[in-house]
C-alpha positions, 0 to 999 in steps of 0.5 A: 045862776047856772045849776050847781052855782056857776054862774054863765059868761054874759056877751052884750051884742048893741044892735043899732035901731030895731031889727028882727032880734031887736023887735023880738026883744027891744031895741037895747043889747041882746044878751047871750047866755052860755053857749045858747043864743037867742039871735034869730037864725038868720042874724046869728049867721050874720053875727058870726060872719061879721065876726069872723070878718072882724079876726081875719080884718085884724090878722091882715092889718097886723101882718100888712103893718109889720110887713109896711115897717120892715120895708119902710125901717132905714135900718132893715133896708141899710142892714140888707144892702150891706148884706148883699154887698157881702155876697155879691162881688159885682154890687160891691165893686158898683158901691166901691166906685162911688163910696168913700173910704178912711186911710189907713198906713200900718193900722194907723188912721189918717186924722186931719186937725181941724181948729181943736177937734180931730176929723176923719176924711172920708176920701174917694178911691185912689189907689195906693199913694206914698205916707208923705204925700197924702200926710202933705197933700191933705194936711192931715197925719197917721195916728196910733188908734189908741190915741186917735179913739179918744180925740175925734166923734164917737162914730168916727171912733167905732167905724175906725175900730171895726176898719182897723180889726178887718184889716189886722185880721186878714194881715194875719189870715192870709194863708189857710191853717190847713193846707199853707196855701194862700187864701184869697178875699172876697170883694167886700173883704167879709171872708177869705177862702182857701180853694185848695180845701174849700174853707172858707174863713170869716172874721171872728171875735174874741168874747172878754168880761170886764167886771167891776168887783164890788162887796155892796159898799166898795169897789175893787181896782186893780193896775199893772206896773206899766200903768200910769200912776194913778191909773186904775182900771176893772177886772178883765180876762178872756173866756176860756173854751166851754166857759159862759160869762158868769163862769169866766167872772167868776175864775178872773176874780178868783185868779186875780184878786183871790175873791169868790164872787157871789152873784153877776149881773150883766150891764153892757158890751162894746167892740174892743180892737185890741189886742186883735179884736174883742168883744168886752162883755161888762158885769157887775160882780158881788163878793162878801165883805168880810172876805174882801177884807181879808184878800185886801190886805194881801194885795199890794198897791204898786201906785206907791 
């Protein structure tokens, strides 16, 4: 024990056969205690550059492997090609020359029947040809995009979904709200800009919660007349300027059912391309149970 009762930190260094420290003290590990060393002068020098060696060793490896993944990961090299045909208009025009590409007339996608599922052709370019023909040609027809997410492959439907947002967004942004002046798209179609003012527009989303309301034992649907009967669905608004999530659950709740939420807890998001591309945020939403039951009997089940 150290005077005052502390006792010093202990280091066991192994020397491997009897060297000078190891014919000074034994062959077994050497002991250093506290800040004090009873290494040989010049096997501490050794010691601590075989220490130092073994840090800078270490840092390398870590940064060479990080640096090895990133080069090395599918999704890092995808993610910055697809970045680079963003900004540059020439590899893009390359990459459109040899991609292939989903039709689409009206915002409705081309789907072909395939026995009993729905596929969606990926066609090379050929430029702008009539609805009939190509519904003749490849035996296939265009279909609404609600319909057509829930009959072909999960991928297929997400691809569609972000194909279909772009396209309605730059129907709509074709004109700068500035100076009226009409605005031009770039070649991988990831923003517009108007040259009259020099702005430039990117596509942008619009943030929706969607929350399942719930007092600890029971959930809370809600429908709207044009529904089917029998169709129920969650919570759902979009967030007002200057609101976070937890604040737009809390005011559609409140809005809607005339419940006080109590606590938020996010689950998921997902892209949404209706009506004109969001993104839904998904939560889970708590309300007491006795004022639960007491909005409940002021609302009316329009299913009856």
């Amino acid at each position: 024990m150290a005077p005052g009762g502390a006792e010093r930190s202990r280091l066991a260094v192994p020397l491997g056969g009897a060297g000078a420290a190891g014919s000074a003290r034994g062959s077994g590990p050497l002991v250093l205690r506290g800040h004090r060393s009873f290494l040989p002068h010049g096997a501490q020098y050794s010691y601590l550059w075989v220490l130092v060696m073994a840090v800078v060793y270490q840092a390398v490896y870590r940064r060479t492997a990080s640096l090895f993944c990133r080069l090395h990961s599918t999704y890092v090299r995808k993610m910055r090609y697809l970045n680079e045909l963003k900004e540059d208009d020439t590899l893009c025009r390359q990459a459109q020359n040899s991609g292939t590409f989903f039709l689409f007339h009206n915002l409705s996608p081309f789907l072909q029947k395939v026995g009993k599922k729905y596929l969606v052709p990926q066609l090379s370019a050929a430029g702008a040809l009539d609805k009939s023909v190509i519904e003749s040609e490849l035996k296939g027809s265009f279909t609404d995009l609600r319909k057509a997410l829930f009959i072909v492959d999960g991928k297929d439907s997400s691809l569609m979904a972000s194909a279909q947002s772009l396209l309605r967004w730059h129907d709509s942004h074709q004109y700068c709200s500035k100076t009226g002046q009409p605005t031009q798209k770039n070649m991988a179609g990831s923003k517009r800009v108007c040259h009259a003012s020099g702005i430039t527009y990117y596509p942008q989303m619009s943030p929706v919660v969607i929350t399942l309301v719930s007092d600890g034992s029971r959930c809370l649907l809600t429908r709207q007349p044009s529904f089917p009967k029998g169709m129920y669905t969650a919570l759902s608004g979009f967030c007002d300027i200057g609101e976070n999530v937890e604040e737009a659950v809390q005011r559609e709740v409140a809005e809607e059912v005339g419940l006080e939420v109590e606590s938020v807890w996010y689950s998921a998001s997902q892209h949404w391309p209706f009506p004109s591309s969001s993104l839904m945020i998904a939560c889970h939403s708590l309300v007491r149970a006795q004022e639960a039951e007491w909005a409940l009997t002021s609302l009316k089940d329009l299913s009856s």
